[in-house]
LOGUKE-495685 format. One record per residue (C-alpha): residue in three letters; x, y, z. Coordinates in Angstrom, 1 decimal. Each point is the difference from the previous one (the first is absolute). Layout:
! LOGUKE-495685
ALA, X, Y, Z
...
//
This chain:
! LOGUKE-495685
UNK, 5.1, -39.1, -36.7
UNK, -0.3, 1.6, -3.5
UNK, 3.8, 0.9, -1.6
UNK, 0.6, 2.5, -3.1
UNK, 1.1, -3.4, -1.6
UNK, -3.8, -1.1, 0.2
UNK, -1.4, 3.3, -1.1
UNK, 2.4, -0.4, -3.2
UNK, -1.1, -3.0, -1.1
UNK, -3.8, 0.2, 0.9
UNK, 0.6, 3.5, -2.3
UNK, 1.8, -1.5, -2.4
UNK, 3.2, 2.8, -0.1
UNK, 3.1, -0.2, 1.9
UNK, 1.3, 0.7, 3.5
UNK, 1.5, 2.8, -0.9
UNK, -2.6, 1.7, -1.6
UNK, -2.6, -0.6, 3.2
UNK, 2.9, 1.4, 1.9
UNK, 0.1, 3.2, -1.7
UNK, -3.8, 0.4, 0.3
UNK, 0.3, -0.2, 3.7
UNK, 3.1, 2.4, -0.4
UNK, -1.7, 2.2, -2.4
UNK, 2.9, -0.4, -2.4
UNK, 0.6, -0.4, -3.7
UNK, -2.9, 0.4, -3.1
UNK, -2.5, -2.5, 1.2
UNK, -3.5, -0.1, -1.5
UNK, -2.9, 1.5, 1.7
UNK, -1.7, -3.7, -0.9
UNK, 2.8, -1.5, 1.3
UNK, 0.0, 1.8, 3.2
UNK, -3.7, -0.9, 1.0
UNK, 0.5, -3.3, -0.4
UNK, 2.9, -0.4, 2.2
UNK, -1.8, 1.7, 2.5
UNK, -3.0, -1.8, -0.7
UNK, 1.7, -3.7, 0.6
UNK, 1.6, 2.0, 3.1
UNK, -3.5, 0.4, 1.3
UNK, -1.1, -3.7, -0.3
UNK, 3.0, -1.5, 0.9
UNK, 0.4, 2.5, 3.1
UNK, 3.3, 1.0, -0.7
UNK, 1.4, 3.1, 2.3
UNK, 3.7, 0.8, -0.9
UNK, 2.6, 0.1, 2.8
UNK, 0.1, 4.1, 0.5
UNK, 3.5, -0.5, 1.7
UNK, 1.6, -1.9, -3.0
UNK, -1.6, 2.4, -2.2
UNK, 1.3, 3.1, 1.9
UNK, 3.8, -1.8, 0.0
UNK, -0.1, -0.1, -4.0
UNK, -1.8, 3.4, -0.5
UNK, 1.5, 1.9, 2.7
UNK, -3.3, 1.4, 1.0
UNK, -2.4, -1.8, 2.3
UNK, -2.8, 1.9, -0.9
UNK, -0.6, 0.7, 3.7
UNK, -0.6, 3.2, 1.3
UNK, -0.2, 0.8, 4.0
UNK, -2.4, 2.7, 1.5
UNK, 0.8, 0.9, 3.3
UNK, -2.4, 2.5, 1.9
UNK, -0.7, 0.4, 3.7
UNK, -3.8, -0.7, -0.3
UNK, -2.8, -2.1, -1.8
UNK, -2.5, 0.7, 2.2
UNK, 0.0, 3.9, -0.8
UNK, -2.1, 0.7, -3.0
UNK, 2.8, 2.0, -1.7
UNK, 2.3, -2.7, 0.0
UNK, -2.6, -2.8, -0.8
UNK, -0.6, 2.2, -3.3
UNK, 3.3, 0.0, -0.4
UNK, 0.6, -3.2, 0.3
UNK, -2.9, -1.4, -2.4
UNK, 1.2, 2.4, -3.2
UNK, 3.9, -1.3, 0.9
UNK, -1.3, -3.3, -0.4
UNK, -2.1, 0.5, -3.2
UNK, 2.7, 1.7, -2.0
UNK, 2.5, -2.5, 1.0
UNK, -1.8, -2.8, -1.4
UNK, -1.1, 1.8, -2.8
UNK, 3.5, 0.2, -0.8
UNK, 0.9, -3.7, 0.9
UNK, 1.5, 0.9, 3.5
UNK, -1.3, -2.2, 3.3
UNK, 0.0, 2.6, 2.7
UNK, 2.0, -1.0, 3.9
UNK, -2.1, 1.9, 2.5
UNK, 1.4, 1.1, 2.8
UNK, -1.8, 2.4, 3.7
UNK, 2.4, 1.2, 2.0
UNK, -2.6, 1.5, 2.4
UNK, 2.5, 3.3, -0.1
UNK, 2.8, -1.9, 2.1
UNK, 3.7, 0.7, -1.5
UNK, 1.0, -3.5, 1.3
UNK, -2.7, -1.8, -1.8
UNK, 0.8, 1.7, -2.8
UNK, 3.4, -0.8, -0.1
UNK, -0.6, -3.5, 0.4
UNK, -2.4, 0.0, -3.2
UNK, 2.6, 1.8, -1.7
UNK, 2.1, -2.7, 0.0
UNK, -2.4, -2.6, -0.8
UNK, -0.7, 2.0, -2.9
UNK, 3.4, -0.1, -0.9
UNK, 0.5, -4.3, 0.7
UNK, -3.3, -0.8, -2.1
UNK, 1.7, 1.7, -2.9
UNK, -2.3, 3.0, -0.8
UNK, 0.6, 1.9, -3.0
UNK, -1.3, 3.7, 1.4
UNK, -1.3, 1.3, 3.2
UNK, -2.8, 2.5, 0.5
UNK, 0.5, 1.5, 3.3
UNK, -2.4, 1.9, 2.1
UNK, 2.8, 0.4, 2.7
UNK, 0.6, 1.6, 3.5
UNK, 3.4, -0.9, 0.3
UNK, 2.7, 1.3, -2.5
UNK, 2.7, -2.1, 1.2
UNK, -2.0, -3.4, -0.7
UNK, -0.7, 1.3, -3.7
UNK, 3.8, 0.8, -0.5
UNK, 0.7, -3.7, 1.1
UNK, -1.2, -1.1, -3.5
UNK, 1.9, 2.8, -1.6
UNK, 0.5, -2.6, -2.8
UNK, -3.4, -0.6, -0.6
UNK, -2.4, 1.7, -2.0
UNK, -2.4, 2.6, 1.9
UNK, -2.6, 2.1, -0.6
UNK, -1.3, 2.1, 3.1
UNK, -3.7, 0.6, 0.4
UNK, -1.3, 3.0, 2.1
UNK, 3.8, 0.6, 1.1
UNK, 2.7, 2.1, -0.9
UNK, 3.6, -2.0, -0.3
UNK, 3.1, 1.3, -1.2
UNK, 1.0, -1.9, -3.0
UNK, -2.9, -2.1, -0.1
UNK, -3.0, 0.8, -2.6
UNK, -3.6, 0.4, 1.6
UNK, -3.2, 0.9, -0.3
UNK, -2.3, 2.4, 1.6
UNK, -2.9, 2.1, 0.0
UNK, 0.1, 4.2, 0.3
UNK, -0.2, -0.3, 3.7
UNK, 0.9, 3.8, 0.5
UNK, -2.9, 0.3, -2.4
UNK, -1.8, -2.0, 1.9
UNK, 0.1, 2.0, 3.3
UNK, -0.4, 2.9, -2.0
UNK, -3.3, -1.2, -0.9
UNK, -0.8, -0.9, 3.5
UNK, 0.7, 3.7, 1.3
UNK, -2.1, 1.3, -2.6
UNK, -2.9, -1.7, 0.3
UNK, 0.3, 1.0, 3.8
UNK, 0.1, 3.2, -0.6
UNK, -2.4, 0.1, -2.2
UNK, -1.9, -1.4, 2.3
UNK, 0.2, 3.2, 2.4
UNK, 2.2, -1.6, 2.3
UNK, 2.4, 2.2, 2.0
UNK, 1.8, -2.9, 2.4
UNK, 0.2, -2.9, -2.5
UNK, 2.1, -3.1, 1.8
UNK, 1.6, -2.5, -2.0
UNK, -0.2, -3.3, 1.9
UNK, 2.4, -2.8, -1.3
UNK, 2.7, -2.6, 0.4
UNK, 3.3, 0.8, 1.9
UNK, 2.8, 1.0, -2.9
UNK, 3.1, -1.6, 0.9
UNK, 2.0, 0.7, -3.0
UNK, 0.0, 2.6, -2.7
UNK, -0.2, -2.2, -3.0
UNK, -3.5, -1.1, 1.2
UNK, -2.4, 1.3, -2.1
UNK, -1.9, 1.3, 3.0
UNK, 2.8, 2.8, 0.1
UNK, -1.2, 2.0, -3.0
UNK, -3.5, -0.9, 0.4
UNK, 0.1, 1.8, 3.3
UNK, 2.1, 2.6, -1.4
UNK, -2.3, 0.7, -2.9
UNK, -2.9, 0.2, 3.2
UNK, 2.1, 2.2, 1.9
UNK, 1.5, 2.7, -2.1
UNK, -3.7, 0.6, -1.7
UNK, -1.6, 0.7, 2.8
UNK, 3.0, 2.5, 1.3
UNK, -0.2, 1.8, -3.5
UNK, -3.8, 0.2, 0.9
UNK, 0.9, 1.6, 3.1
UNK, -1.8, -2.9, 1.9
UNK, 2.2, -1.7, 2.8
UNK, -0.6, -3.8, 0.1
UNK, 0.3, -2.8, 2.7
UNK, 1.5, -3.1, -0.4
UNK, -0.4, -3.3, 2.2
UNK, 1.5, -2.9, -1.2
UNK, -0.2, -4.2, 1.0
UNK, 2.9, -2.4, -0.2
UNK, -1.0, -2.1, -3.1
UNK, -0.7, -3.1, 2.1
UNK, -3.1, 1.7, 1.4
UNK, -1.6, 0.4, -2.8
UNK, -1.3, -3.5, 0.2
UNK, -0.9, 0.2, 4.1
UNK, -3.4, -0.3, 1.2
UNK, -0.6, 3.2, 1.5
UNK, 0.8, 3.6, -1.1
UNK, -1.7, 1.7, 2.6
UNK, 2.9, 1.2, 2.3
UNK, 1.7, 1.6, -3.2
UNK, -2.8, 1.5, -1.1
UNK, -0.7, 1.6, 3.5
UNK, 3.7, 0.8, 0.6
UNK, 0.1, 1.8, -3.8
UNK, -3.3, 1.8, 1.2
UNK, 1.0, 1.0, 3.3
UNK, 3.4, 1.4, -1.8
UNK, -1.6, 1.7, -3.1
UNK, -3.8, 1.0, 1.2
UNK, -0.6, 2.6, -2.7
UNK, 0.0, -3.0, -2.6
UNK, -2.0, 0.4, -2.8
UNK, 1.2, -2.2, -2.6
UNK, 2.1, -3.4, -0.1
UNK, 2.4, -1.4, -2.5
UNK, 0.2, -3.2, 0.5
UNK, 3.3, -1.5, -1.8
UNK, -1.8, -3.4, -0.8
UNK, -3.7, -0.5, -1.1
UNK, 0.5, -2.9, 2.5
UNK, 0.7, 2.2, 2.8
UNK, -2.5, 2.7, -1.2
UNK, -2.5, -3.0, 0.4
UNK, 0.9, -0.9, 3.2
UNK, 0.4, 3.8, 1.3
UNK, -3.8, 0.3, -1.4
UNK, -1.4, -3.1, 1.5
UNK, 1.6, 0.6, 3.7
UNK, -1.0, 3.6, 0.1
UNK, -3.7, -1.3, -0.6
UNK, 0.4, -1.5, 3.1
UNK, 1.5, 2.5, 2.1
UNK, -0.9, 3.5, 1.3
UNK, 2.9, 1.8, -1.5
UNK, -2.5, 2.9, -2.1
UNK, 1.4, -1.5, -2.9
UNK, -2.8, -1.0, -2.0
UNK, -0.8, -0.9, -3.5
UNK, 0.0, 3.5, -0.6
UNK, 3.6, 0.5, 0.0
UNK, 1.5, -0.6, -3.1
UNK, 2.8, -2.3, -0.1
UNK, 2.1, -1.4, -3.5
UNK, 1.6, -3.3, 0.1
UNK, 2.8, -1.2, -2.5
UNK, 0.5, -3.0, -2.2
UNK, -3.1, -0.4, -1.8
UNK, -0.9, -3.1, 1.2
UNK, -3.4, -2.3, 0.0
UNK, -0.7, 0.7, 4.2
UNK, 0.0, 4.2, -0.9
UNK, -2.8, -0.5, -2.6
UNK, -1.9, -2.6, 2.6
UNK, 0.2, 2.8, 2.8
UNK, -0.9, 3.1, -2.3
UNK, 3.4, 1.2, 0.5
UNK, 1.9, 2.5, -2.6
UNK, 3.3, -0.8, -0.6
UNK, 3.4, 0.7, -1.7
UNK, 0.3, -3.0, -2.3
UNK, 3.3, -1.8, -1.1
UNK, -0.4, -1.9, -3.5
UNK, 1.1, -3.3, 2.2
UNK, -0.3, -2.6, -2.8
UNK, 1.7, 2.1, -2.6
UNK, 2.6, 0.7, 2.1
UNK, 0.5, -4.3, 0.7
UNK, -0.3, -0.4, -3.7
UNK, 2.5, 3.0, -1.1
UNK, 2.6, -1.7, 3.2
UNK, -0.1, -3.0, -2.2
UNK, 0.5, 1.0, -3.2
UNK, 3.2, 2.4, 1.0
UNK, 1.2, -3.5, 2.0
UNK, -0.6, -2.1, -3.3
UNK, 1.8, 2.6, -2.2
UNK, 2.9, 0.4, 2.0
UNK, 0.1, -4.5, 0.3
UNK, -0.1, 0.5, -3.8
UNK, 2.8, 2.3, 0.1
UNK, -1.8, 3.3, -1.3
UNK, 0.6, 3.6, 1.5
UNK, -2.4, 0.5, 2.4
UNK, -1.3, 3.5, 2.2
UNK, 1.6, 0.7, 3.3
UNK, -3.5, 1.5, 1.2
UNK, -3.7, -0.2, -0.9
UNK, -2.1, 2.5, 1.7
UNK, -4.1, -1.0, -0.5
UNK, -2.2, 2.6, -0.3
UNK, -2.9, -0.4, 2.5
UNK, -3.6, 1.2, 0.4
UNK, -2.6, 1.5, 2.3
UNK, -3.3, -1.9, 0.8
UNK, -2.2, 2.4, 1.8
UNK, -2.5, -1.8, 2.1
UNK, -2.6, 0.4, 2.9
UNK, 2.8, 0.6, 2.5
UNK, 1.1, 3.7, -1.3
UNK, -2.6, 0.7, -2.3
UNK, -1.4, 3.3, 0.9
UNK, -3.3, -0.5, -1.4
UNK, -0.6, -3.1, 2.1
UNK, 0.8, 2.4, 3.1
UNK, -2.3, 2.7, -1.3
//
């Protein structure tokens, strides 16, 4: 096994001066540089990241902790976390909680004994995120007291939604999305931005909502008959997710519920299935919102000031599903 003392000689400088290339330390030559990591290369050297995190205090280790991979939003996510944080010479500790506060918990503390640096935190439960009070964290796509995150303009967002309803004609819109079980959510406003634009339209809305869990199951045919059977006069659907707003479009295909293609629907995320199934959508700028969660982490490691709260501006795609020329 290759030592720094071997990469020193077959370079021809000192110990030291391999150890601050690795360290990023001191006025060392650009030259000089490539070559250490050159002889690196073909002597298949990999420094000990633990020893190297004791001396620098940092382990250039960042954990990611969200609920899902398997949801397109957080896959996104996920990918842009891991490119920025090897762009800026972190290794990224990926953690799924599958939404379950004890889960998370537990990866909240094996965050903490590998010896991360930071933690970006999709999180469910506040009192596992204040368990590593002493840690570095930046919130994505939740509200924390204390704790800087980044979002999108979900109130925006629903906003958006209602209006392309309503533009639509519709006069008994139902918004169709996930359980909220706690206010800092982003769900909350995105609703609320949904809600209070159709009331100031004069429009009253449904709403019928799925515990997160189901998002995944097989079948959404008994919710979809249960919302129909509850709010008949539907002629719209927000769909919270473009996932669900897929799934609500393929298993109404199936069914005699009168709700055809014909009834517009808008999804939310702006994700790769809503273009595949035609579907127009409120759309989050997902991998700038990894990258900035990064950046604001990385700053703060570095000791700089850093914002409490970044709001994302987002967009609306208008596609087959609410286009009113498609509908004639």
């Amino acid at each position: 096994m290759a030592t720094l003392k071997d990469i020193a000689e077959r370079v021809g400088v000192s110990i030291t001066t391999v150890s601050r290339v690795l360290n990023g330390k001191g006025s060392i030559s650009q030259e000089t540089k490539d070559r250490v990591f050159q002889v690196m290369k073909e002597l298949d050297y990999h420094p000990n990241e633990m020893a190297r995190s004791l001396v620098s205090k940092n382990s250039h280790l960042i954990g990611l902790i969200v609920p899902y991979i398997d949801h397109a939003f957080f896959s996104t996510l996920t990918a842009a976390v891991e490119a920025a944080c090897y762009k800026a010479g972190y290794k990224l500790f990926l953690c799924t909680s599958g939404g379950h506060r004890d889960r998370e918990r537990e990866q909240f503390a094996a965050l903490r004994s590998n010896n991360v640096a930071g933690v970006l935190v999709c999180s469910r439960d506040l009192g596992a995120v204040s368990n590593l009070a002493d840690i570095p964290q930046v919130s994505i796509e939740r509200t924390v007291d204390g704790m800087p995150s980044v979002a999108c303009d979900n109130y925006q967002g629903g906003v958006l939604a209602a209006q392309e309803l309503l533009a639509n004609g519709c006069k008994a819109p139902l918004l169709f999305g996930n359980r909220i079980v706690s206010m800092y959510l982003p769900a909350y406003l995105r609703y609320q931005g949904f809600f209070e634009t159709c009331r100031k339209a004069g429009v009253a809305c449904g709403e019928y909502y799925i515990d997160a869990e189901d998002l995944f199951a097989k079948d959404l045919g008994n919710d979809l008959r249960r919302a129909k059977e509850r709010f008949p006069e539907t002629d719209g659907v927000f769909a919270t997710s473009d996932v669900l707003a897929a799934r609500i479009q393929s298993a109404s295909r199936n069914m005699s519920l009168g709700w055809g293609d014909d009834l517009p629907m808008v999804g939310f995320d702006g994700v790769d299935i809503s273009e595949y199934c035609r579907i127009s959508t409120v759309a989050q700028p997902i991998r700038e919102m990894g990258e900035l969660a990064v950046k604001i982490l990385i700053d703060w490691l570095n000791g700089e000031e850093v914002p409490q709260s970044s709001i994302l501006p987002v967009s609306f795609i208008r596609r087959d599903s609410s286009d009113p020329k498609r509908r004639g």
